[in-house]
C-alpha positions, -999 to 999 in steps of 0.1 A, spaced: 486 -936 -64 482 -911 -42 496 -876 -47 524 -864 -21 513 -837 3 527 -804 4 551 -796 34 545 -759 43 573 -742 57 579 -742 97 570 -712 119 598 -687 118 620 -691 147 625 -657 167 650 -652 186 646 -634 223 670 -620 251 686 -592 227 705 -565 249 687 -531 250 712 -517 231 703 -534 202 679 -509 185 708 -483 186 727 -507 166 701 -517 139 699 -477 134 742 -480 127 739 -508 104 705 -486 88 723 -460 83 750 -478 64 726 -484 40 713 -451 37 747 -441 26 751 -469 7 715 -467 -12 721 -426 -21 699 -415 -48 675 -443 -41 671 -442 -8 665 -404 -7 639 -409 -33 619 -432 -4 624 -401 18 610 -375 -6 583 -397 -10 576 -397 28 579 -362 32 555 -355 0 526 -375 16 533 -364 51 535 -327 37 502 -331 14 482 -347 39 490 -317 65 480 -294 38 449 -310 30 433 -313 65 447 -286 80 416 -266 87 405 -299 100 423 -302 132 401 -332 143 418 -355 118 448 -340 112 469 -354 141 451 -392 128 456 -385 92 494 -383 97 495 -404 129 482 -432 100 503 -420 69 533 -429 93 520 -459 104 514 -470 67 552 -467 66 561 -503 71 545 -510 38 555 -478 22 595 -484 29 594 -520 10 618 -505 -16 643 -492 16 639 -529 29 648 -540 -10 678 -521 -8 690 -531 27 682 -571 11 705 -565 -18 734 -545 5 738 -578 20 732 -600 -6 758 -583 -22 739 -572 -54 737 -541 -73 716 -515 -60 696 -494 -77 659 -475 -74 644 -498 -103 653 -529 -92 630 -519 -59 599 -506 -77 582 -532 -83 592 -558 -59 555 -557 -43 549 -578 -71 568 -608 -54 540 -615 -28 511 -591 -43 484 -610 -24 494 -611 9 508 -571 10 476 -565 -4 462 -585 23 481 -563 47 481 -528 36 439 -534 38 446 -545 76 462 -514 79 436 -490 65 409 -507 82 428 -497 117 435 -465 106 400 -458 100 390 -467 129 414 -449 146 406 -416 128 369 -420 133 382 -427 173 399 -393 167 364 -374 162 346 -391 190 373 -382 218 368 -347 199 334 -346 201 333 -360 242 364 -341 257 373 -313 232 360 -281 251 349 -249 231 340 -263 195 360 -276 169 395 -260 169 422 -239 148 453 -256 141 469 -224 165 442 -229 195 447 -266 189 487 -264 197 483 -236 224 459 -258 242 484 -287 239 516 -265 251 497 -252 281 483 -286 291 451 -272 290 419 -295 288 440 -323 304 412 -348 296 409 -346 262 445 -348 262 449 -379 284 424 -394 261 433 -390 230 473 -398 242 453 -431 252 434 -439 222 463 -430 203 485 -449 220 464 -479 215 461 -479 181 499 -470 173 506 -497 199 487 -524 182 498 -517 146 537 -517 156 529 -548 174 520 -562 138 547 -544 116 580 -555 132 594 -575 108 558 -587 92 563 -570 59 602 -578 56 592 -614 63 566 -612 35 593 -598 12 624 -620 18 603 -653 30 568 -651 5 554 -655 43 514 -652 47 500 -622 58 490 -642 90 521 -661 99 545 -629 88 519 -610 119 516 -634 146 558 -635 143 559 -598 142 536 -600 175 553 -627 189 591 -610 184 574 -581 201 565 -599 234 592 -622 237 617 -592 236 594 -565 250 619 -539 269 639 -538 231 609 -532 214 600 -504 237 632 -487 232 626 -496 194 595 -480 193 607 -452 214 633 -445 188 611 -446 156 584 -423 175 615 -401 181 625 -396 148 594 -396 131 587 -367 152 616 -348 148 614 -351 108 577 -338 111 589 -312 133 616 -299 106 585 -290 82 581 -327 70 615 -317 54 632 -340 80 616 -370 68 635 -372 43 664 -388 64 645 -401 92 621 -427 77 650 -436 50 671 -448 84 644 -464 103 634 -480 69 669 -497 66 670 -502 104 635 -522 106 653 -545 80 684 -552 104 656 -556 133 642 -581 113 675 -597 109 683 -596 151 649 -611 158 642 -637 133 666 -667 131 679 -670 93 663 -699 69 686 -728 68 714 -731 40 
């Protein structure tokens, strides 16, 4: 007799045609949970700043890779704020909340967040081995001090190097928000692949393009402002677009049938 064959779930279903308006929204609901999470969402923001801060610390007599050692903390954040989208899960599943019931859910689909966060490092690699080459082509009068670095950039001095790196940058943070819109909630609600939970992600992003741009605008916003409070500010701002991403997730993926 031959054994039935295993029926592997359909493609998500994204939705398209959301009103620009909608990431200002995500960021309301987000911060309901923020409030809502307290003690354990503030913990996810300490964490945030603590990396953002140590990593400053460590390379800041290395200018060169500074700017693409936080550039890729931050963009690690997807997979660091699974505990803020654990939180945001349970808010609206109606169950308790709590900072130990979020620890350990990477455990629920180990292989493929593995799978992912390796993606991730790979392209941030890359992109901070990209960071010393347009250094090493454009960057005029040696390697800098993190003072002469930030002069050079507030004067709009050696405009190639800037254009460049804006451009190389820009690529890289382009290409891994394509890939972490709602990949990693997927993965966490769903058990999705790494692949199918990406390719839905990318797909979400082009089907609803001008949103995401404004999305994207917003988290570049307010990862920037937290930085620029001393890393201090992080502690609220990655928190709320933590909480947010889960409600984006929720806007552009249509829910699994009852």
């Amino acid at each position: 007799m031959e054994a039935p064959r295993q029926q592997h779930p359909p493609f998500p279903v994204i939705r398209s045609g959301l009103p620009l308006s909608a990431p200002f929204e995500w960021l309301r609901r987000g911060a309901g949970d923020f409030k809502a999470g307290g003690i354990a969402s503030l913990f996810y923001g300490l964490c945030f700043a603590a990396g953002g801060l140590l990593l400053f610390l460590a390379f800041r007599h290395a200018v060169q890779l500074v700017t693409a050692v936080t550039a890729g903390f931050m963009l690690l954040g997807p997979f660091l704020a699974l505990g803020l989208y654990e939180l945001s899960r349970r808010r609206e599943a109606g169950e308790p909340l709590s900072l130990a019931a979020t620890l350990a859910v990477w455990k629920r689909n180990i292989g493929c967040f593995g799978i992912y966060s390796l993606i991730l490092i790979v392209i941030y690699l890359v992109w901070a081995r990209a960071s010393l080459v347009i250094f090493a082509l454009f960057y005029q009068g040696g390697m800098p001090t993190l003072g002469s670095f930030m002069t050079q950039i507030l004067k709009f001095d050696n405009i190639e190097f800037l254009l460049a790196y804006l451009a190389v940058g820009g690529f890289f943070a382009g290409l891994v928000f394509a890939f972490s819109v709602v990949s990693i909630p997927m993965m966490l609600e769903r058990n999705r692949d790494t692949v199918t939970a990406m390719l839905a992600s990318f797909l979400a992003l082009t089907r609803n393009l001008p949103v995401m741009l404004v999305w994207g605008a917003l988290i570049t916003l307010l990862t920037a402002l937290g930085i620029a409070l001393g890393f201090v500010g992080l502690i609220v701002t990655m928190p709320l677009v933590g909480h947010a991403t889960w409600h984006a997730y929720r806007a552009l993926i249509e829910p699994l049938p009852a």
